[in-house]
C-alpha positions in Angstrom: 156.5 135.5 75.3 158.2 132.3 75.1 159.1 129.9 72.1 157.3 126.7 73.3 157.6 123.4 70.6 156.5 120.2 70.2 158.6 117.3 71.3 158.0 114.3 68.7 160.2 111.3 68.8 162.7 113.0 70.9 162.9 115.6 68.9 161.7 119.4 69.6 159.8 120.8 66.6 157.8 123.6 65.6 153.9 123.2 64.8 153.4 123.0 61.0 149.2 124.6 62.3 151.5 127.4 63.7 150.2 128.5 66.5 147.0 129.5 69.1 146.4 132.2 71.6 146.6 131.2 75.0 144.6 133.4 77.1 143.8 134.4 80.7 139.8 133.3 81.1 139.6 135.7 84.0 141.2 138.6 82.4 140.9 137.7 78.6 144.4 138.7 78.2 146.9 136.4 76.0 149.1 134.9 78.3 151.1 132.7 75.5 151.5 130.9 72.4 150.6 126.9 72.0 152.3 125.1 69.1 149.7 123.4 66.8 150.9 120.1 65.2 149.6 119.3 62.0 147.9 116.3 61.3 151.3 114.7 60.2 152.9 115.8 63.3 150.4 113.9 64.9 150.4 110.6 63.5 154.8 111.0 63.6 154.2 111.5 67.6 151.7 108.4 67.7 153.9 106.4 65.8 157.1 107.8 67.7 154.8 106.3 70.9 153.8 103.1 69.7 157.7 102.6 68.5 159.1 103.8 72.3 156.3 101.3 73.5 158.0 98.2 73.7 161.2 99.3 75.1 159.6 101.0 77.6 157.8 97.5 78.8 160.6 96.2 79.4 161.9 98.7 81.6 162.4 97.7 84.7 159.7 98.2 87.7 162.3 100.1 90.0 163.6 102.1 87.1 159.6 103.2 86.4 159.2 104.4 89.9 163.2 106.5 89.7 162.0 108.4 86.5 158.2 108.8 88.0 160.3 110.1 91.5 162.5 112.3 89.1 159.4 113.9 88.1 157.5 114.7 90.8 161.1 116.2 92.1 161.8 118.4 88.8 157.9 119.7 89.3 158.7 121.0 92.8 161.8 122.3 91.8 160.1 124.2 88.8 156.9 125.2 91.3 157.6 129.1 91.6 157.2 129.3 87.9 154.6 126.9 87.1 152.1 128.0 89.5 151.9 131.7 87.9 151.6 130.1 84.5 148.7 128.1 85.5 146.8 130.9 87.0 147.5 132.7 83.8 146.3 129.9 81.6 143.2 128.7 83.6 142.1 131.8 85.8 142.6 129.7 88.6 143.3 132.1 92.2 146.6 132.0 93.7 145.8 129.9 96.6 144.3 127.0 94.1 147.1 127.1 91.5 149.5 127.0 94.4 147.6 124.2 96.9 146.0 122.1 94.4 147.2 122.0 90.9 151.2 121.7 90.9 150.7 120.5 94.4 148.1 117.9 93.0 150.4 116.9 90.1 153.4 116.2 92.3 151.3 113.9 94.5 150.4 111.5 91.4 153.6 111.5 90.3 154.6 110.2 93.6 151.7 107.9 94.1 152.5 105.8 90.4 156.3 105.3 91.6 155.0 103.6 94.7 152.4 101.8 92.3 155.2 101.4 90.0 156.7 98.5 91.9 153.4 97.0 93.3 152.1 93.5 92.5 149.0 94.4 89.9 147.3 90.9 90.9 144.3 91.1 92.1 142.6 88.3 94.0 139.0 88.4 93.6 137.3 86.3 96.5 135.4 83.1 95.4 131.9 83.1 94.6 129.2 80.1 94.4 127.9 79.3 91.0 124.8 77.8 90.5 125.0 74.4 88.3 123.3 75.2 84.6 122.8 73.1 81.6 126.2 73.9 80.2 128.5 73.2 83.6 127.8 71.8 87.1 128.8 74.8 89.1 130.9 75.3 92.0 132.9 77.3 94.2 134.6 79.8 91.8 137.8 82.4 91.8 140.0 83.8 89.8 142.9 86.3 90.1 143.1 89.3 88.0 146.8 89.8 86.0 148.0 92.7 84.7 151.0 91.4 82.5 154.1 93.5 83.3 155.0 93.7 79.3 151.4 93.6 77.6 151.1 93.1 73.9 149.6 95.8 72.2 146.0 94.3 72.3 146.0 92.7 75.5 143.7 93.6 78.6 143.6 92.0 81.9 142.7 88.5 82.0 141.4 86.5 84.4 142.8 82.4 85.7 140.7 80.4 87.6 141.9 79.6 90.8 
């Protein structure tokens, strides 16, 4: 069996919870060993995310969609071996581990590039408000905009139009 770790700020690292069995649900066999982070471990990886975060905002759109590219190319490279290691770990047959799960992942990794460099606004068509008491009403629209760099508590907001 392999040595598998957890990577945590860049860093590969053993599980301070040591480890769990992996095993084959259609055979009951163990198939592997899964690292367990501690509850420290966890917290240093959300922290080691939330600090990559900002820098990772201001990545470029086009540079996004080569790394997302890079991705889906390494997973077909790597597709003889994963596809026997998913079977083993979800007791998935042969002909769904290799048409639909690598297969599957490859495809999304694909599909964000192209979203990677689309424009996230989002016209929404205008729509007649009635007049009330607290405004006189009228034809209204707005565009939704993603920010490209959002803050860490933003969401999508909405300008009238």
């Amino acid at each position: 069996m392999k040595h598998h770790r957890l990577l945590i700020g860049g860093d590969w690292v053993d599980g301070d919870g040591g480890t769990s069995d992996v095993t084959n649900p259609a055979t009951e066999e163990v198939v592997g060993q899964a690292p367990e982070a501690s509850i420290e471990q966890a917290h240093a990886a959300a922290r080691a995310a939330q600090e990559a975060f900002p820098g990772w905002s201001r990545t470029p759109k086009e540079e996004r969609a080569r790394l997302l590219l890079a991705v889906a190319e390494r997973l077909r490279e790597r597709q003889p071996d994963l596809v026997p290691l998913i079977i083993a770990e979800t007791g998935a047959t042969a002909m769904v581990g290799s048409r639909m799960q690598v297969p599957v992942a490859i495809d999304r990794f694909q599909r964000y590039a192209r979203d990677a460099t689309k424009d996230l606004r989002i016209p929404l068509p205008p729509s007649a408000m009635p007049a009330t008491p607290l405004a006189a009403g009228g034809l209204m629209g707005a565009v939704v905009n993603r920010p490209s760099v959002p803050s860490r508590a933003s969401r999508p907001t909405t300008s009238p139009s």
